[in-house]
GUMARFI-611322 format. One line per 3 residues: number of its first residue (from 1); for each residue x, y, z of N, C-alpha, C, CB. Coordinates in nm, 2 decimals, padded with zeros to 4 digits. Glycine has a CB too. Layout:
% GUMARFI-611322
NUM> X Y Z X Y Z X Y Z X Y Z  ...
This chain:
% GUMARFI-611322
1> 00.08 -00.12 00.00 00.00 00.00 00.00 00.09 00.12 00.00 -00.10 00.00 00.12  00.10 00.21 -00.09 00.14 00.34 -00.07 00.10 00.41 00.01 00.12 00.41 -00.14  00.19 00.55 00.03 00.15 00.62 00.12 00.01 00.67 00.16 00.20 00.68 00.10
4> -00.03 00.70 00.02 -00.18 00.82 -00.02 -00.28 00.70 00.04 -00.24 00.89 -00.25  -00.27 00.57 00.03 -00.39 00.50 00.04 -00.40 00.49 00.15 -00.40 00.39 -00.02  -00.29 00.44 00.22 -00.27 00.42 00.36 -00.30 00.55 00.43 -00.13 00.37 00.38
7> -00.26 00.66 00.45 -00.31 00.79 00.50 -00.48 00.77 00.46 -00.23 00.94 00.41  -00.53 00.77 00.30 -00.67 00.78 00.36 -00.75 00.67 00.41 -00.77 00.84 00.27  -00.70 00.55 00.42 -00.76 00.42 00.48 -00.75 00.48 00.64 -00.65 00.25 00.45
10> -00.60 00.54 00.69 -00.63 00.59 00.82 -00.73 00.74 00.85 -00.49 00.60 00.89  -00.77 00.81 00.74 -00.86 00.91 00.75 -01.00 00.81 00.79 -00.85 01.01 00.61  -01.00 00.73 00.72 -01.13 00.72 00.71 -01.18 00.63 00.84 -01.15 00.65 00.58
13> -01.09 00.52 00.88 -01.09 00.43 01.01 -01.11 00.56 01.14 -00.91 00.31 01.02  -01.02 00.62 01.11 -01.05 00.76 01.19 -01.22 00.82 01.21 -00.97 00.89 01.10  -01.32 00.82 01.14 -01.40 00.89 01.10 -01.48 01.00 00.93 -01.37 00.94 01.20
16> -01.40 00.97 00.91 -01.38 01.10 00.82 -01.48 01.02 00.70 -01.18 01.15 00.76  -01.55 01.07 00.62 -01.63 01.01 00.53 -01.59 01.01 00.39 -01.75 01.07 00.54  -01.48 01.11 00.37 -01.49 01.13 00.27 -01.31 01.20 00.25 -01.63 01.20 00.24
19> -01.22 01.15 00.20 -01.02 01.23 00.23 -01.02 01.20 00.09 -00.85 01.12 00.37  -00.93 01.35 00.08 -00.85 01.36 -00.04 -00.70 01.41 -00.01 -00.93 01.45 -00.14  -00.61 01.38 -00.09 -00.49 01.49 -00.09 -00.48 01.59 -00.21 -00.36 01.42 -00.09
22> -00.42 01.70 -00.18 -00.43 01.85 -00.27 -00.31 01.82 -00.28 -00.48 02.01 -00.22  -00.21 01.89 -00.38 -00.17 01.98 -00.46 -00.14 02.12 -00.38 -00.26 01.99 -00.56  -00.01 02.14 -00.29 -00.04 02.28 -00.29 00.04 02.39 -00.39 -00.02 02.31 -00.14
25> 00.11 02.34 -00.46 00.18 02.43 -00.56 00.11 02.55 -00.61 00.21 02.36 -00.68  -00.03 02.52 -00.68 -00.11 02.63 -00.72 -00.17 02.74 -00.61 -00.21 02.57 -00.80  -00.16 02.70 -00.49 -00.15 02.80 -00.37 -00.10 02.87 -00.34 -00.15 02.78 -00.29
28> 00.04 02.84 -00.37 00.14 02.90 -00.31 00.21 03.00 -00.38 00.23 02.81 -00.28  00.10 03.10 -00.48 00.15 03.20 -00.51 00.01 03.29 -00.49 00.22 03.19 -00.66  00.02 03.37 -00.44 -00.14 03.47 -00.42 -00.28 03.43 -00.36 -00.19 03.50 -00.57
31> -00.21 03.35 -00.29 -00.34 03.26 -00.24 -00.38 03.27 -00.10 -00.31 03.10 -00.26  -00.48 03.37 -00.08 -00.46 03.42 00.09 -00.49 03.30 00.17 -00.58 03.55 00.15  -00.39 03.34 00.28 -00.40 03.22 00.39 -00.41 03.34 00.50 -00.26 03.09 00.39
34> -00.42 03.30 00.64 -00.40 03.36 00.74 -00.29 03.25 00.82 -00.53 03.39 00.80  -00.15 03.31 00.86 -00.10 03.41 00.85 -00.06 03.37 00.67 00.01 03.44 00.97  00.01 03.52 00.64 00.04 03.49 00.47 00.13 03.35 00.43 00.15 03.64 00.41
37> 00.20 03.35 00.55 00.31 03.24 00.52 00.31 03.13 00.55 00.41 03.25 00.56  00.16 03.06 00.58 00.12 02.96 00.63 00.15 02.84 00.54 -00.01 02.97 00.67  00.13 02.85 00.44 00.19 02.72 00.31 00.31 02.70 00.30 00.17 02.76 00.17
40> 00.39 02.78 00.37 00.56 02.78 00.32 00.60 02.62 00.36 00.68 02.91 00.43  00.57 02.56 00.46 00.66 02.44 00.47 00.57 02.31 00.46 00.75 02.45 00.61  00.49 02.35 00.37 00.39 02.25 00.33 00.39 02.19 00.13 00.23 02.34 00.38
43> 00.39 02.11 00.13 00.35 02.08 -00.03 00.20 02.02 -00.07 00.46 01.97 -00.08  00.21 01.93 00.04 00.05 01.87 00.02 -00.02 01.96 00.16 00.04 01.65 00.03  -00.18 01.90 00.08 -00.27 01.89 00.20 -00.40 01.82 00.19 -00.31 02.02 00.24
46> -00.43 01.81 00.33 -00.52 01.64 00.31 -00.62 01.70 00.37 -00.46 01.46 00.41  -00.75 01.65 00.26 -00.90 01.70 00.29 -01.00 01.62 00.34 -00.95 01.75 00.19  -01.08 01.64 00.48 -01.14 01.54 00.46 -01.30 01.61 00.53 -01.05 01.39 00.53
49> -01.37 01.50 00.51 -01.51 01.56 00.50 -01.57 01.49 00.61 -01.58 01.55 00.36  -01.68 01.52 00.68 -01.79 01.45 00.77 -01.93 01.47 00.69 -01.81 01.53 00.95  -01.99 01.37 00.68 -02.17 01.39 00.59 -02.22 01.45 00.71 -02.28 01.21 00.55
52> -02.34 01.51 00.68 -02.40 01.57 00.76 -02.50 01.47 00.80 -02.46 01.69 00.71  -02.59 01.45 00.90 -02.74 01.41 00.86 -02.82 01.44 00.80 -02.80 01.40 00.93  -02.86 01.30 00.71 -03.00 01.41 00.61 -03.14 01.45 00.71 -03.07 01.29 00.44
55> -03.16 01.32 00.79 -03.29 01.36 00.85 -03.32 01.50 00.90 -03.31 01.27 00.95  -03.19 01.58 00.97 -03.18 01.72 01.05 -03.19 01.79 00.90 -03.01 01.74 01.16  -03.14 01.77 00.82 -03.09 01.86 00.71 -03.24 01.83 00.59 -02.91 01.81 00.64
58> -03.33 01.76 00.60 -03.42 01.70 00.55 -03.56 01.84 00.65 -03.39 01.52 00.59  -03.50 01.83 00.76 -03.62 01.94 00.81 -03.61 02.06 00.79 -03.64 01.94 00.94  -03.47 02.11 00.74 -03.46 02.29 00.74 -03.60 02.29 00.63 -03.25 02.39 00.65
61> -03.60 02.43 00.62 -03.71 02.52 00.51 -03.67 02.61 00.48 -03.85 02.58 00.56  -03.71 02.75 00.57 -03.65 02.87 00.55 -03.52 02.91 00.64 -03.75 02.96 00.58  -03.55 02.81 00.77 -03.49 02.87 00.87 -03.37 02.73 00.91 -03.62 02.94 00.98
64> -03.26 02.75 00.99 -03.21 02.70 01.03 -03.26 02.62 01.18 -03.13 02.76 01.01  -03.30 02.48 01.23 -03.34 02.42 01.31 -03.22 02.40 01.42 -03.39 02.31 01.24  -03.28 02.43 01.54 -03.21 02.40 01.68 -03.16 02.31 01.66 -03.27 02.37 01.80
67> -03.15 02.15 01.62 -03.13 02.00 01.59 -03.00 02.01 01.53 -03.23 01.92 01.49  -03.04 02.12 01.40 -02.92 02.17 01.27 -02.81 02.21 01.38 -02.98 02.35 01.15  -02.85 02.33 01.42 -02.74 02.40 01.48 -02.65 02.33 01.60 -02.81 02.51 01.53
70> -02.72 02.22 01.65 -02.62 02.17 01.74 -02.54 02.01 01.70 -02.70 02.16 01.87  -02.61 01.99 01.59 -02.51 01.89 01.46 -02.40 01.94 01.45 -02.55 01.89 01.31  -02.45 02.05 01.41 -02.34 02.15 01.30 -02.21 02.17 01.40 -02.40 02.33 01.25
73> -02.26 02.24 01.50 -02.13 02.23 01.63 -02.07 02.09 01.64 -02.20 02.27 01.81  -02.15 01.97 01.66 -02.08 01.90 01.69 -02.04 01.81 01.61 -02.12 01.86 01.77  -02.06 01.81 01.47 -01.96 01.78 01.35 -01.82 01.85 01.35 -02.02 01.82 01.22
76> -01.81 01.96 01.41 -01.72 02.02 01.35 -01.61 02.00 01.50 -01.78 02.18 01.28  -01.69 01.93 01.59 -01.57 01.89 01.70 -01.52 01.76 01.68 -01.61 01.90 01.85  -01.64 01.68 01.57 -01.61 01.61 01.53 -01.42 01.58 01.42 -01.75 01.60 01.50
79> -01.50 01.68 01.34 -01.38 01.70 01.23 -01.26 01.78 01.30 -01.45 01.81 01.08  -01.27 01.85 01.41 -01.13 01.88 01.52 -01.08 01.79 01.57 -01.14 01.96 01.65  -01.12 01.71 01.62 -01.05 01.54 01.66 -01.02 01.51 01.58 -01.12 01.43 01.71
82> -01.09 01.45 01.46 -01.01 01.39 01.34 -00.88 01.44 01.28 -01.08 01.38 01.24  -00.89 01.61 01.25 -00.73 01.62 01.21 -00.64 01.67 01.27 -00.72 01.68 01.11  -00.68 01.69 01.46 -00.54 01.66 01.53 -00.52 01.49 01.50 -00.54 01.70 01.73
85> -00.58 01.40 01.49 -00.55 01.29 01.53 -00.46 01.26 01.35 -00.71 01.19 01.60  -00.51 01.28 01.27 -00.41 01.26 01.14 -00.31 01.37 01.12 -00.49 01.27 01.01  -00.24 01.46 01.19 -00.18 01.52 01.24 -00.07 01.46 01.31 -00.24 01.59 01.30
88> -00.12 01.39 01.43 -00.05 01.32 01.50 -00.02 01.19 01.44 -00.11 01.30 01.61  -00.05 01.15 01.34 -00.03 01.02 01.20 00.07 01.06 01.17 -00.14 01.00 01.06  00.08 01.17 01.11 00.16 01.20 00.99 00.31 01.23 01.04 00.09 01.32 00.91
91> 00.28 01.32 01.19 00.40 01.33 01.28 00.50 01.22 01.30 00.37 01.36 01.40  00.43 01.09 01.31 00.46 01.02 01.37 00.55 00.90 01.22 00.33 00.99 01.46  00.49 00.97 01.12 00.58 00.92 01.01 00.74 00.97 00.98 00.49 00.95 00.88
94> 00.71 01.11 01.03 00.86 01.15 01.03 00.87 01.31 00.93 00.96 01.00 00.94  00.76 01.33 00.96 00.69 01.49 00.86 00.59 01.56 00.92 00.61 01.47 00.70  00.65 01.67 00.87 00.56 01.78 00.92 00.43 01.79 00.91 00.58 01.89 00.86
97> 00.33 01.87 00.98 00.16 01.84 00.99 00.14 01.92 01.04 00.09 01.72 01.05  00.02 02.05 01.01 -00.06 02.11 01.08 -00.19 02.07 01.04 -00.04 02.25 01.08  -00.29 02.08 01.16 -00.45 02.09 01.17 -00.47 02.21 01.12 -00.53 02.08 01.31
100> -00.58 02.24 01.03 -00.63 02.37 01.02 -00.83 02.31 01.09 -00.60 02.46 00.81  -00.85 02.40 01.18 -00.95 02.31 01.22 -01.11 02.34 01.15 -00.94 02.32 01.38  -01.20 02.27 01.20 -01.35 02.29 01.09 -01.38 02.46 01.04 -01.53 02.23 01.21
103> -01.38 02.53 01.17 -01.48 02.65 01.16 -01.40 02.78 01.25 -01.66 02.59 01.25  -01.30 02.75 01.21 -01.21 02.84 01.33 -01.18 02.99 01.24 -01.03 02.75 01.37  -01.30 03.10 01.28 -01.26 03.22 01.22 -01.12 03.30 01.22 -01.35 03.29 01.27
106> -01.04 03.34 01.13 -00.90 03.39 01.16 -00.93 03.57 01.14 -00.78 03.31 01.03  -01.04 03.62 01.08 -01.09 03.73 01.02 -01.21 03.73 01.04 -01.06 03.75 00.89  -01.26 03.83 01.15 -01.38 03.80 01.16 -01.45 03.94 01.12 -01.42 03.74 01.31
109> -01.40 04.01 01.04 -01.45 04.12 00.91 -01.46 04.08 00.81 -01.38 04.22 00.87  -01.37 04.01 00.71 -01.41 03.93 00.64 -01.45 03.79 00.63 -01.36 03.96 00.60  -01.44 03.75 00.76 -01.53 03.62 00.78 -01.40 03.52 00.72 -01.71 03.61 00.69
112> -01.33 03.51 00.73 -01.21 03.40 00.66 -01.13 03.32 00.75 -01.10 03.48 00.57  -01.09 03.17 00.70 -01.03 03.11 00.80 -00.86 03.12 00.71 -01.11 02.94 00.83  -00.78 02.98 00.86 -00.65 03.03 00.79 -00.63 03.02 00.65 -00.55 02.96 00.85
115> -00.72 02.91 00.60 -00.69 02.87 00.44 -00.85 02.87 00.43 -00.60 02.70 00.39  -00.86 02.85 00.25 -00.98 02.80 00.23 -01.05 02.63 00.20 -01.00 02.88 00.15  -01.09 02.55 00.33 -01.13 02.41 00.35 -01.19 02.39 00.17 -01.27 02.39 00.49
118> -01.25 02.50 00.15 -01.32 02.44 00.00 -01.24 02.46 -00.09 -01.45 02.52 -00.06  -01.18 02.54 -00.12 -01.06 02.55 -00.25 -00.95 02.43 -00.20 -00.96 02.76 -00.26  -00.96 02.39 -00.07 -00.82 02.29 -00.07 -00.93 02.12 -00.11 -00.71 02.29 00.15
121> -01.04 02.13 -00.05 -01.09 02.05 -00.09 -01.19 02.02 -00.27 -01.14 02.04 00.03  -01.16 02.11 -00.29 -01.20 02.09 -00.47 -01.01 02.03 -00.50 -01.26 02.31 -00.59  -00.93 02.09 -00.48 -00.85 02.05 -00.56 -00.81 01.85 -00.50 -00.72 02.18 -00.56
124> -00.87 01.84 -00.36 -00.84 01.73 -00.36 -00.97 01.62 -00.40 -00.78 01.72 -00.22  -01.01 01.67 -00.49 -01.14 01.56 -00.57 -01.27 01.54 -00.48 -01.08 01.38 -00.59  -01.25 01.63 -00.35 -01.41 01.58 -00.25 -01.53 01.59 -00.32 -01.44 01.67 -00.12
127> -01.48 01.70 -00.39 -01.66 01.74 -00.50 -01.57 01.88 -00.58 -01.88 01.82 -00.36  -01.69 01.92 -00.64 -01.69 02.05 -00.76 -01.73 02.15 -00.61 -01.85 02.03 -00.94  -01.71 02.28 -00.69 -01.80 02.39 -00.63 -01.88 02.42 -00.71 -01.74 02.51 -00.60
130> -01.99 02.42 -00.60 -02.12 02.48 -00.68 -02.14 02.63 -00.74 -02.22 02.47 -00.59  -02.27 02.61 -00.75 -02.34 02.82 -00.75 -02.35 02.80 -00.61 -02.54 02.88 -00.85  -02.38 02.76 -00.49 -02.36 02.84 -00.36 -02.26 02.84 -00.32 -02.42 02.82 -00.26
133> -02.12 02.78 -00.35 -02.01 02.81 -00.32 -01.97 02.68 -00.23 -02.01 02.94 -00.26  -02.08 02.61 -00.19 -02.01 02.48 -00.12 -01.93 02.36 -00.22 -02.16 02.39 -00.04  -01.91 02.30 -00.17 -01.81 02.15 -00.24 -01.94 02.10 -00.20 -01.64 02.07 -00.17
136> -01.97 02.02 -00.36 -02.04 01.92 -00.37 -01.99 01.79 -00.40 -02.12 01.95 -00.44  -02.00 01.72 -00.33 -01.97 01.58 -00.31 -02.04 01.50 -00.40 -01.99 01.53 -00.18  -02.00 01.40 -00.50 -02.08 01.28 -00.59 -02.13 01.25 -00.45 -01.99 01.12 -00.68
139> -02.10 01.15 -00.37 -02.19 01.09 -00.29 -02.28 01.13 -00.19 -02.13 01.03 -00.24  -02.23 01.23 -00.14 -02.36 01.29 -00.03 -02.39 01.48 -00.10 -02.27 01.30 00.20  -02.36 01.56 -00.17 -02.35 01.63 -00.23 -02.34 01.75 -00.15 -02.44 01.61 -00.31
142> -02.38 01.86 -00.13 -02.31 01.97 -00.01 -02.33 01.92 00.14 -02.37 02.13 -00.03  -02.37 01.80 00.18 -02.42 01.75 00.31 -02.28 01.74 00.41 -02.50 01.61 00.29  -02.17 01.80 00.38 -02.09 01.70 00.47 -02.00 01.94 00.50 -01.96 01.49 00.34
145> -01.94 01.88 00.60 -01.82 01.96 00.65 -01.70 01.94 00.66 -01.82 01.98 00.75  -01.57 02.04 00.63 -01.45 02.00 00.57 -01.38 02.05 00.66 -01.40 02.02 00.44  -01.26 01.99 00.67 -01.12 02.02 00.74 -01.02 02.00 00.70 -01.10 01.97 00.84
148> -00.89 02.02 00.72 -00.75 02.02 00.70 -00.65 01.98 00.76 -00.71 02.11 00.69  -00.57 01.93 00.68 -00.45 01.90 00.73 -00.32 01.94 00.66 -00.46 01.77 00.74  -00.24 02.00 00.68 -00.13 02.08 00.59 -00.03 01.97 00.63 -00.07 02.26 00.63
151> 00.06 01.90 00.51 00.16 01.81 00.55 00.29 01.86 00.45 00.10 01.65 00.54  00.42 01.82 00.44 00.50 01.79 00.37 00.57 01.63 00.33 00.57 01.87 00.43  00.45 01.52 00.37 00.45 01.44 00.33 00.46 01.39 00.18 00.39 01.41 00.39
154> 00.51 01.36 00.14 00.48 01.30 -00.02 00.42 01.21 -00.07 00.56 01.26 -00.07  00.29 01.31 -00.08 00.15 01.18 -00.13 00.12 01.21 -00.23 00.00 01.16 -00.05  00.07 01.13 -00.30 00.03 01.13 -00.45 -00.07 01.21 -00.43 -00.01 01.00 -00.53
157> -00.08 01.38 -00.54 -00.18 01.45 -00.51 -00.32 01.39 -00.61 -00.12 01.61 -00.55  -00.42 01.38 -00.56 -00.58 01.37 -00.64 -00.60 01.55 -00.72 -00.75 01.33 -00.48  -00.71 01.54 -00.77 -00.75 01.61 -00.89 -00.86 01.70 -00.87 -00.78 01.51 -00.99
160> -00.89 01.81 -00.90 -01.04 01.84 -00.94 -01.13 01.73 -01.03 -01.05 01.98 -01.02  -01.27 01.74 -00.99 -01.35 01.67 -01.06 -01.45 01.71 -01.15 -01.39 01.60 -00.99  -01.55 01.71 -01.25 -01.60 01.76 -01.31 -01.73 01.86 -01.28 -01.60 01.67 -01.37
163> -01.73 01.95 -01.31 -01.87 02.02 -01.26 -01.97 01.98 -01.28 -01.90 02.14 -01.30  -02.09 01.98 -01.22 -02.17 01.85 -01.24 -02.37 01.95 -01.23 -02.11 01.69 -01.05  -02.31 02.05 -01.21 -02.40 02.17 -01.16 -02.49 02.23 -01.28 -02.30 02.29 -01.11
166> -02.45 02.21 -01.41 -02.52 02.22 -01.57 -02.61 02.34 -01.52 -02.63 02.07 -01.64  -02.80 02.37 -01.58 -02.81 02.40 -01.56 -02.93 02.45 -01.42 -02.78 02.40 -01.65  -02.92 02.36 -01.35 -03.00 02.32 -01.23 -02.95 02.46 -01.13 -02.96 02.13 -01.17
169> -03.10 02.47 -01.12 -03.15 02.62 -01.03 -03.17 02.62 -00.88 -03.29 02.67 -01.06  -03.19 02.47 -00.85 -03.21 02.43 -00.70 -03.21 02.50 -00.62 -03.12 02.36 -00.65  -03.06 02.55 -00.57 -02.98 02.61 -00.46 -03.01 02.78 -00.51 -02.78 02.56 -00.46
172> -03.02 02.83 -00.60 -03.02 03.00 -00.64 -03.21 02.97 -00.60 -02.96 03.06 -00.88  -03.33 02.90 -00.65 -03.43 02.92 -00.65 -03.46 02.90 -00.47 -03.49 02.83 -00.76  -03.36 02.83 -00.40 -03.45 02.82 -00.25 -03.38 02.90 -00.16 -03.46 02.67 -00.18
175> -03.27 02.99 -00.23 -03.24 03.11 -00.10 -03.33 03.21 -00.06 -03.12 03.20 -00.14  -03.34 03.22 00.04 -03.40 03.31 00.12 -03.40 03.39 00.09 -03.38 03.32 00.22  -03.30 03.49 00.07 -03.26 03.64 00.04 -03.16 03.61 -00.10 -03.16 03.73 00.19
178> -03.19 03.55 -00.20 -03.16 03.55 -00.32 -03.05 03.58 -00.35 -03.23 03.61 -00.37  -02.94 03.52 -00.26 -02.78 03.55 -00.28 -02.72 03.47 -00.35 -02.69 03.56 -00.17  -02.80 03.40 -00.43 -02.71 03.32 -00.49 -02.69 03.32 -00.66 -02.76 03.20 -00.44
181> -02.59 03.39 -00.72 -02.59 03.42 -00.84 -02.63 03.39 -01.01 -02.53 03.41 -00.83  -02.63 03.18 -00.93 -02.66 03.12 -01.07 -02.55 03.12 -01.18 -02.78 03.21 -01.13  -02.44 03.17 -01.11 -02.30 03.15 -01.23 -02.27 03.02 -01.17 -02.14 03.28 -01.24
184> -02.19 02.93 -01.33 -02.14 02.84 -01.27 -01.98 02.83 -01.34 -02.25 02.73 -01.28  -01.89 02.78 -01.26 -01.75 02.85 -01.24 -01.74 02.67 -01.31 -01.67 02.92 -01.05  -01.71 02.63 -01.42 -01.59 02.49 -01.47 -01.47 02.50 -01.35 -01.50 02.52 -01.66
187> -01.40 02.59 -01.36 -01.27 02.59 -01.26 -01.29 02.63 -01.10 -01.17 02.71 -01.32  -01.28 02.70 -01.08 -01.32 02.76 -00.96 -01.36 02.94 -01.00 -01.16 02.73 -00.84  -01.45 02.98 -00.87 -01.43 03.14 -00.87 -01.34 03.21 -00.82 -01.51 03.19 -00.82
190> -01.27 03.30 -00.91 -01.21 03.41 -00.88 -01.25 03.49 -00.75 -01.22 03.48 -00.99  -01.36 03.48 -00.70 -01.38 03.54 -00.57 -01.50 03.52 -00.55 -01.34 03.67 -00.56  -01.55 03.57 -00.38 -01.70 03.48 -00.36 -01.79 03.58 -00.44 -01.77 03.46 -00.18
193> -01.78 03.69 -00.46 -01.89 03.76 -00.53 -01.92 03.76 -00.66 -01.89 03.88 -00.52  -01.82 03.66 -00.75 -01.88 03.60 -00.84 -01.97 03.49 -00.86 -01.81 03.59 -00.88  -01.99 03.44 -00.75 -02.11 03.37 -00.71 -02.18 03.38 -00.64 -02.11 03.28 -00.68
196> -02.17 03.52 -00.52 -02.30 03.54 -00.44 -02.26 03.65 -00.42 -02.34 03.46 -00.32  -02.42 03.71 -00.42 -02.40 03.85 -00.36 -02.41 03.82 -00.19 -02.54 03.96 -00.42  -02.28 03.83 -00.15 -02.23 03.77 -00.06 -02.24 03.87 00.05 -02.10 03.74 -00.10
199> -02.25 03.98 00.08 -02.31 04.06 00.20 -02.45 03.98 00.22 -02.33 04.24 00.17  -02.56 03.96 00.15 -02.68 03.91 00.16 -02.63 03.78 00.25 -02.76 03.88 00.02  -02.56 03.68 00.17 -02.58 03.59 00.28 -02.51 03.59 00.42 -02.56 03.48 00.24
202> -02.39 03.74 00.43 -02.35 03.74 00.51 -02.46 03.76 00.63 -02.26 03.80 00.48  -02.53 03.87 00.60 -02.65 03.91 00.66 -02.73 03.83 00.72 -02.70 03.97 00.60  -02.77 03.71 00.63 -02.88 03.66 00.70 -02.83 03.53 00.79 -02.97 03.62 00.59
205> -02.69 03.49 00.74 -02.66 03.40 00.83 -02.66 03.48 00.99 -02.51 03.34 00.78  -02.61 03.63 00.99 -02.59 03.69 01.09 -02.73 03.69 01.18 -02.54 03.83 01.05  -02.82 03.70 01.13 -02.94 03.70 01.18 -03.01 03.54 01.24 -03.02 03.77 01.05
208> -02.97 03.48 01.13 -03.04 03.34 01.19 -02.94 03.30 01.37 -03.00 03.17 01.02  -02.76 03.35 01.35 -02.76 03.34 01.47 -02.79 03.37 01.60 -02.71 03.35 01.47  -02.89 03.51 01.57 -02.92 03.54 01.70 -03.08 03.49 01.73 -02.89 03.70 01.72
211> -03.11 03.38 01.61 -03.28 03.33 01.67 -03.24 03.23 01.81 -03.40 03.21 01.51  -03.34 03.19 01.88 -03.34 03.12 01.98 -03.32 02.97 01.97 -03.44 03.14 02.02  -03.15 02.94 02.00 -03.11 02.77 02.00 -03.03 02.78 01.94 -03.20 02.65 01.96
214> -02.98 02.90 01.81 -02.87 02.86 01.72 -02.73 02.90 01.74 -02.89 02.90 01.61  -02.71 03.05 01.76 -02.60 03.06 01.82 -02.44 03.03 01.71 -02.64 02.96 01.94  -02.49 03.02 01.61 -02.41 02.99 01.48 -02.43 03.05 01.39 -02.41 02.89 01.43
217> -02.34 03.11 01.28 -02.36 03.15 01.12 -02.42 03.09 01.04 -02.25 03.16 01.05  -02.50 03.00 01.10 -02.54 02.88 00.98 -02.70 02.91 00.90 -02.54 02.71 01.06  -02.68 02.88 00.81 -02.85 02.86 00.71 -02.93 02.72 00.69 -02.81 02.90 00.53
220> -02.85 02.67 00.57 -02.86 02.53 00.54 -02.93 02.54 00.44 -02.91 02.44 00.63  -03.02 02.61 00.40 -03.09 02.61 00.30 -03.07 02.57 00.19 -03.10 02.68 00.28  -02.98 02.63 00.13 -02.90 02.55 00.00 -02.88 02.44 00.00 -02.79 02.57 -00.03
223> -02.84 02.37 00.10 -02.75 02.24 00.11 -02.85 02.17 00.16 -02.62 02.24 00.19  -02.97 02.20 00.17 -03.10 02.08 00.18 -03.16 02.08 00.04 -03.25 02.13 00.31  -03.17 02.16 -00.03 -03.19 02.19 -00.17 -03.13 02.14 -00.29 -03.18 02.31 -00.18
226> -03.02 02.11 -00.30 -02.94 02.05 -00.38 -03.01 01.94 -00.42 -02.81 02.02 -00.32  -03.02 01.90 -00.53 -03.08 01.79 -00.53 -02.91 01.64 -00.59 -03.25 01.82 -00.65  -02.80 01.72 -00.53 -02.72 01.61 -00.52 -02.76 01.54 -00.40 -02.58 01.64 -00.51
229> -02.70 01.43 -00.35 -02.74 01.36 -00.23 -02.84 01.43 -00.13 -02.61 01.33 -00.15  -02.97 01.43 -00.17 -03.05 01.43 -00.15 -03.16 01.32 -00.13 -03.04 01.48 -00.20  -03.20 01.29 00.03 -03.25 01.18 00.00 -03.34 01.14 -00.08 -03.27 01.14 00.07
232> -03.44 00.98 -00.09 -03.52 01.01 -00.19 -03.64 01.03 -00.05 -03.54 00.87 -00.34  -03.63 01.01 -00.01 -03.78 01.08 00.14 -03.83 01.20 00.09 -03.71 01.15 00.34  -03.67 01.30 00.07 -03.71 01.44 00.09 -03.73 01.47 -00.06 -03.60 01.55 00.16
235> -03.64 01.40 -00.17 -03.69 01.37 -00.36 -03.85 01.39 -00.31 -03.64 01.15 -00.47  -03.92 01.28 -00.30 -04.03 01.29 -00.26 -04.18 01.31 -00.19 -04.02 01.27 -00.28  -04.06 01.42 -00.14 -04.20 01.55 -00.07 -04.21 01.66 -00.19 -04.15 01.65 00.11
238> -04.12 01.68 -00.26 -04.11 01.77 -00.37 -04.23 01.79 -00.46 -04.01 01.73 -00.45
């Protein structure tokens, strides 16, 4: 077994639903991180994902559900354990490793973490980016949450995968406040406001945090909408 397989056989025995490795070469010129020099002693990085529940994610509508919101927290302590613990894998091979963890704001003006979980995880094959900006996954489709791992290990990097997004309205037709553009990026976007009018959803995520039980930035809307991994329960309530 090589390295790459063996790393994600142990992502996955770990928890993780879904690991890829990136490529960081095409980062490592203009590519904001927090701090700027956070890529320097890194070449790869290893992505990996947690599915959400559909049943919790099956009940949003307009609004984000109490149920949602305390998933959401605890996926994402979920996905903090997992990549100190592949961290501590990789250390233990004889190479360097940082966690970048689920949801850890580094910029809380522009809302940005140290890297971006979705641009590292498109280039490591987890899924395409959509029109809402999430990584859609073939198998569970924006249902899941990502995390990082920055290594200098030498693993065979994986790939982007094909946009899969054509012309399906899903996610732009069930936003709330209509932030969602309807462009669709083959490569990636040059920036988020080429896909959302991105104050809007800054806004409304701001708002759903202060309803009663949530206490998070979160929506969901989109990502119950998708009609990627979507179940067929919720296919057919449609």
């Amino acid at each position: 077994m090589n390295s790459s397989n063996e790393l994600k056989v142990f992502c996955i025995s770990s928890g993780a639903d879904l690991a890829g490795v990136a490529d960081l070469a095409p980062f490592q010129q203009g590519w904001p991180t927090l701090p700027s020099d956070l890529l320097g002693p890194y070449t790869r990085a290893i992505s990996v994902a947690i599915r959400l529940d559909d049943s919790l994610m099956d009940a949003i509508t307009s609004l984000p559900t109490i149920d949602y919101a305390e998933h959401y927290r605890a996926v994402n302590a979920d996905l903090d354990r997992l990549v100190a613990e592949i961290t501590a894998w990789v250390i233990g091979k004889g190479y360097k490793a940082e966690a970048v963890p689920a949801s850890k704001i580094m910029d809380l003006e522009n809302l940005l973490g140290a890297v971006s979980h979705k641009a590292i995880a498109r280039m490591a094959g987890i899924g395409w980016q959509g029109k809402s900006l999430l990584i859609v996954s073939p198998e569970f489709g924006p249902r899941i949450r990502l995390a990082t791992v920055l290594t200098n290990m030498p693993l065979t990097p994986d790939g982007p995968i094909k946009n899969q997004c054509g012309r399906c309205t899903e996610c732009t037709d069930a936003c709330p406040v209509k932030a969602i553009r309807n462009v669709t990026a083959l490569d990636r976007y040059s920036n988020r406001d080429e896909a959302l009018f991105f104050g809007q959803c800054v806004d409304r995520t701001y708002e759903n945090s202060l309803l009663p039980g949530i206490n998070a930035r979160i929506c969901g809307v989109c990502v119950t909408a998708c009609p990627h991994g979507k179940t067929s329960a919720a296919v057919g309530r449609k």
